[in-house]
C-alpha positions in Angstrom: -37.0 -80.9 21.3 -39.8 -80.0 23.8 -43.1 -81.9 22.7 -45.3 -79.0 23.1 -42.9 -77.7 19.9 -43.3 -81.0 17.8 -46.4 -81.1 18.4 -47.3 -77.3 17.6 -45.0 -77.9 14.2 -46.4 -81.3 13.5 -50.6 -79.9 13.3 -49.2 -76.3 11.6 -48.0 -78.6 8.5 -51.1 -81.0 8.9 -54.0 -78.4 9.2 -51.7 -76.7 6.1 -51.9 -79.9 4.3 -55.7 -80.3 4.8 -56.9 -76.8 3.8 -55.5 -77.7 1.0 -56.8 -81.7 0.4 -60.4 -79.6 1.2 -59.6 -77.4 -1.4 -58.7 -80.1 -4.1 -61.6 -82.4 -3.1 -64.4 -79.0 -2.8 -63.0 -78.2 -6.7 -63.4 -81.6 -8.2 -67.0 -81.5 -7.1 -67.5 -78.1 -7.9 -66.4 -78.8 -11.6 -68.2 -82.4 -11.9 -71.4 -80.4 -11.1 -71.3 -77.8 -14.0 -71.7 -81.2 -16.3 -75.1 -82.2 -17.5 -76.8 -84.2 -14.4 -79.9 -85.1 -12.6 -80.5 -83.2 -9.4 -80.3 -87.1 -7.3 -76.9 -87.5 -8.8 -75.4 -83.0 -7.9 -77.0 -84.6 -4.2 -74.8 -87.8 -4.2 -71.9 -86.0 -5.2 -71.9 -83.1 -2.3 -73.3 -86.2 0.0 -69.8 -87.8 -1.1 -67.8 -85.1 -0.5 -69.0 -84.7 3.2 -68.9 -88.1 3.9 -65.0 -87.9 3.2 -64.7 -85.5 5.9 -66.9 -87.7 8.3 -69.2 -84.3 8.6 -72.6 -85.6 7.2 -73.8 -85.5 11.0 -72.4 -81.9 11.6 -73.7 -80.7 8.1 -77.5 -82.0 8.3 -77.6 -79.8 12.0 -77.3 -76.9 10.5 -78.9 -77.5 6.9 -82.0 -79.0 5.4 -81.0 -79.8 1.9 -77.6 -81.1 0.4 -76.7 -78.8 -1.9 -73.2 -77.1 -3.6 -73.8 -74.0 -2.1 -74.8 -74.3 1.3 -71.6 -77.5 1.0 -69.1 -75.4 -0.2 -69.8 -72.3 2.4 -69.6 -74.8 5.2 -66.5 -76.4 4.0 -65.2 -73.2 3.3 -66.1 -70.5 5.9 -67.8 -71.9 8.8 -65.7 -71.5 11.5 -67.7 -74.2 13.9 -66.5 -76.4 11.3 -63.1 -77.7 12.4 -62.2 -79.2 9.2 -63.3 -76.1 7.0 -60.4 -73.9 5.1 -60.8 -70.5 7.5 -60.7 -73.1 10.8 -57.8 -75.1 9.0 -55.6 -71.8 8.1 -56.1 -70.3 11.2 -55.2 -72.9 13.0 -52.2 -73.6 11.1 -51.5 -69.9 11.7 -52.2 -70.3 15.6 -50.2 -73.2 15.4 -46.9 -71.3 14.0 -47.7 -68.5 16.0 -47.1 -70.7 19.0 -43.6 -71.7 17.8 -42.7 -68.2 15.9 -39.1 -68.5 17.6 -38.7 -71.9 15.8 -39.4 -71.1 12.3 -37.6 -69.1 10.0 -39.1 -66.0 9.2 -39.9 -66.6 5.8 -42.5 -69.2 6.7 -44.2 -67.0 10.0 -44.2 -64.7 7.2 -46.1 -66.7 4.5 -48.9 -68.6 7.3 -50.1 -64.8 9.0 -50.6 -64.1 5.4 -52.3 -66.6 4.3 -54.3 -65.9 7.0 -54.9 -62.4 6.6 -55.3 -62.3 2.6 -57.9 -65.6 3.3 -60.0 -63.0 5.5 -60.0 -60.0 3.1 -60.7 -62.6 0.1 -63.8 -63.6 1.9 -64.9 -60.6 3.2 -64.9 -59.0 -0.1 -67.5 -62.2 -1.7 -64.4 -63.6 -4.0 -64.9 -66.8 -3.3 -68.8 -66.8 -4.1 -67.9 -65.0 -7.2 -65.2 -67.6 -8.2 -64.9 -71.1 -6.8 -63.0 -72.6 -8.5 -60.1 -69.2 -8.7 -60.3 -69.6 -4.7 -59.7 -73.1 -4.6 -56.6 -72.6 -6.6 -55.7 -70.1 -4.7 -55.7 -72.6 -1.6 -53.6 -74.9 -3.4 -51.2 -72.0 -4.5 -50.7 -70.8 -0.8 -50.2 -74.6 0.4 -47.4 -75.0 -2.4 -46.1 -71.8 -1.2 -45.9 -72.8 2.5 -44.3 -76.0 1.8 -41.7 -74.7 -0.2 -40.6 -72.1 2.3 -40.3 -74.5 4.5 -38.3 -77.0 2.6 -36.3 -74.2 1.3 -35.4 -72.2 4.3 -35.9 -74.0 7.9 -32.6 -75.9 9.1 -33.0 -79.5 8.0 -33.2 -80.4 11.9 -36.1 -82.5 14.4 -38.6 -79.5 13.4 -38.7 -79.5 9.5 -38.8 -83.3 10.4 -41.8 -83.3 12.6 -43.7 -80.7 10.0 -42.8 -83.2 7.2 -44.4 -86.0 9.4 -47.4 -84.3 9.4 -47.8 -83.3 6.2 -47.2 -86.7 4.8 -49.3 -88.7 7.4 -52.4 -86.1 6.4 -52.1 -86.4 3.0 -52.1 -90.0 3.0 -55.5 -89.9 5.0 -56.8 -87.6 2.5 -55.8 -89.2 -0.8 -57.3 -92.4 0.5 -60.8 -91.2 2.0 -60.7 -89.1 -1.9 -60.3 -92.4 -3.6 -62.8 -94.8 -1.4 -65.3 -92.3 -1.7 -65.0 -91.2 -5.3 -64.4 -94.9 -6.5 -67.7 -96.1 -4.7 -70.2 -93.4 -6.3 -68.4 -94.2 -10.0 -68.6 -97.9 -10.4 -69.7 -98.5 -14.1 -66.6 -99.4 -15.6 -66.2 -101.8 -13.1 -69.7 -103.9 -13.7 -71.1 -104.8 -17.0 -70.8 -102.6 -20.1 -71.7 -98.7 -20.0 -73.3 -96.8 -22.5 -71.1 -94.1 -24.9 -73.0 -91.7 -22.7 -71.6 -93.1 -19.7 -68.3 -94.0 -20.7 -68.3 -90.2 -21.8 -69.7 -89.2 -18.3 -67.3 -91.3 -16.5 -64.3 -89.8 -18.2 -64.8 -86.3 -17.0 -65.3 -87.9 -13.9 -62.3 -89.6 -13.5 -59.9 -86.9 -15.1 -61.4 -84.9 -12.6 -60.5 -87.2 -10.1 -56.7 -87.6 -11.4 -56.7 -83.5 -11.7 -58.0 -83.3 -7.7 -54.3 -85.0 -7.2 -52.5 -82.9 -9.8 -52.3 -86.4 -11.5 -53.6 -86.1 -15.0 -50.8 -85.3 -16.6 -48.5 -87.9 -14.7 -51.5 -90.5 -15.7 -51.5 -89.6 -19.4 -47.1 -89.7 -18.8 -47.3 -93.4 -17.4 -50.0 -95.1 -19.0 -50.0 -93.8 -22.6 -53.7 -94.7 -22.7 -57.8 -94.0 -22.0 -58.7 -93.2 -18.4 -59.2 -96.3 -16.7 -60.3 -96.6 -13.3 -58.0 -99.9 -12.1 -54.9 -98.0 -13.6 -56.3 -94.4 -11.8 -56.4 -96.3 -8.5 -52.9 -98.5 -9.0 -51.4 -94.5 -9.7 -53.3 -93.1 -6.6 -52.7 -96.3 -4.0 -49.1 -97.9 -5.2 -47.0 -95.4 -7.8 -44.6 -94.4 -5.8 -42.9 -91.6 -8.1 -46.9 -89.7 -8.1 -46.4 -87.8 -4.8 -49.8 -87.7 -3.7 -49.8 -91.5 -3.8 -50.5 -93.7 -0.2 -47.2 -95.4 -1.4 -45.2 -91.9 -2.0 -46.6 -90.9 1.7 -46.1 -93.3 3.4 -42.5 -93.6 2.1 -41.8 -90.2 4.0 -43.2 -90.8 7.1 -41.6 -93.7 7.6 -38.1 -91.6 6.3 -39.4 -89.2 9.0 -40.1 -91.5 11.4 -36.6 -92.8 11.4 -35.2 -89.2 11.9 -37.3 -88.6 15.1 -37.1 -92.2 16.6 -36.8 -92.3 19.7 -36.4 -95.0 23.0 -40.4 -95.3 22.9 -41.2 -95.3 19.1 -40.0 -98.7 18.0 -43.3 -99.7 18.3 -44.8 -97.1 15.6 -41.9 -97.2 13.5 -42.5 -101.0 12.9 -46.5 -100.3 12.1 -45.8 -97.7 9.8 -42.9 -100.2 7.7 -45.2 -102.5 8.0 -48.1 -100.5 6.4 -45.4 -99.0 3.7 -43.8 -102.8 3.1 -47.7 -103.9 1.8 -47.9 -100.9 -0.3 -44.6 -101.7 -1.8 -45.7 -105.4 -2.9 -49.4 -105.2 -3.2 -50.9 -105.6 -6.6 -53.8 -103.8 -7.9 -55.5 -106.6 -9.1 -55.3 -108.2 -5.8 -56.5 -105.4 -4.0 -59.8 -104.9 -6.2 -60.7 -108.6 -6.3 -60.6 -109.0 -2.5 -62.2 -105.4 -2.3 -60.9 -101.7 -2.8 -63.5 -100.0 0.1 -62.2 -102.6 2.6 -58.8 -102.3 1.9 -59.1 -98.2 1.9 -61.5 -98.9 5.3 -58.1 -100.8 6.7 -55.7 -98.0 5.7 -57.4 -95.4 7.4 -57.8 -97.6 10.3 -53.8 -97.7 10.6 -53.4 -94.7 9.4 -55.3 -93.0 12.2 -53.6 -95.3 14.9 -50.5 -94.2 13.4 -51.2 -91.1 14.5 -52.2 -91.8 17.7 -49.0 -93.7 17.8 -46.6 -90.5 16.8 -49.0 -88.1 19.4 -47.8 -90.7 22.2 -44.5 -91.2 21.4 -43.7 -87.7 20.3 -46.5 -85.2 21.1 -48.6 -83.4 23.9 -50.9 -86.8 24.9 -54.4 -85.8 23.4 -57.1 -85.4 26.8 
């Protein structure tokens, strides 16, 4: 396969992948904020959710105040925001376009529109009159796109390379979700909270676990309260929940191993590596030596891994 393909296939399923990770991390906020809070705490939450994205810097250039709204519109439409849902669907859309030849037409079909129901949805103020409806509908059209892609393309070096990057994004996401959300909600972890809080932190949490479509599949395994060392052991190292870093990693190494090539043994061995300490860490371990610096570390490798599969695979970056 011609690298300009993989690598036009490879950022069509991650930029899909992200709209969507925006989507689940902008409604978890949104929700947390209709609960009873102090104005300093709404702040640190939207503060959170940019600093996920690494876009506090780009944010505070164009705003004076943290706040949901002016958060949420440039998360959402701002197209000189590279990580917002319009710039992420249309780039996924540009991206397809680019290889409409090597896609079925069931998926060309389902990215243009996405893209052009997106624009009309916006135009006509749907998403300022329901959040949290236009969220799901982000999450809905993700779904979608992933399924006609499993269900359609020929299971060759392209649906490979989109599976790649689908995986390797949402394993950056999932962890930069649970670093940050773990570090503003630490109660449980120090001293004894209040009813209030316990009560506070609950919502929290289960909105945390519904972010990852994991509420249910927490309540299936654990048979218990929402606990935060048991939300992160299901988010870092379950690997039957599929949004987990274990569950992702596990296919881009499968991936990996389809696409190898002469020059990728080098990659292939970081990310078994990275998936082998996944497989035997422990979550007691991890939190007693530290959760942010083992999340910090993940993300590290996780973003050499993808400067790893861009060499080996990819148009080089400039």
């Amino acid at each position: 396969m011609l690298s300009r393909t993989a690598d036009h296939l490879f950022w069509l399923s991650r930029y899909t992948e992200r709209a969507e990770n925006t989507a689940r991390m902008l409604d978890v906020n949104y929700q947390t904020s209709l609960l009873p809070q102090s104005a300093g705490v709404a702040e640190a939450g939207w503060r959170g959710v940019l600093s996920i994205s690494e876009l506090t810097f780009s944010y505070e250039a164009k705003y004076k105040s943290i706040n949901g709204k002016d958060v949420m519109d440039f998360m959402v439409k701002d197209e000189s925001n590279a990580s917002s849902i319009v710039s992420c669907i249309k780039a996924a859309r540009e991206n397809a376009r680019a290889v409409r030849g090597t896609l079925t037409t069931e998926v060309w079909e389902t990215q243009n529109q996405t893209w052009l129901e997106l624009k009309r949805m916006l135009a006509a103020g749907e998403f300022e009159r329901d959040p949290g409806q236009f969220f799901e509908w982000v999450k809905f059209r993700s779904h979608l796109s992933r399924g006609v892609t499993v269900g359609t393309m020929l299971q060759d070096e392209s649906l490979h390379f989109m599976r790649l990057g689908t995986f390797l994004e949402r394993s950056d996401n999932t962890a930069r979700l649970v670093d940050t959300k773990f570090h503003a909600l630490q109660s449980d972890f120090y001293g004894t909270a209040s009813e209030q809080d316990q009560e506070y932190d609950f919502y929290h949490w289960s909105a945390i676990l519904r972010s990852v479509s994991g509420f249910e599949i927490y309540r299936k395994v654990y048979r218990d309260v929402i606990k935060p060392e048991r939300v992160a052991e299901l988010l870092l190292l379950r690997q039957d929940m599929p949004r987990s870093l274990h569950a992702s990693m596990s296919e881009v190494v499968n991936n990996l191993a389809l696409v190898a090539n002469d020059q990728s043994i080098e990659t292939q061995r970081r990310a078994g590596k990275l998936l082998s300490e996944l497989r035997y860490a422990r979550i007691d371990e991890i939190l007693a030596t530290g959760l942010h610096a083992f999340l910090t570390q993940f993300l590290d490798r996780v973003n050499e891994l993808g400067g790893g599969i861009s060499r080996d695979f990819l148009v080089p970056a400039a």
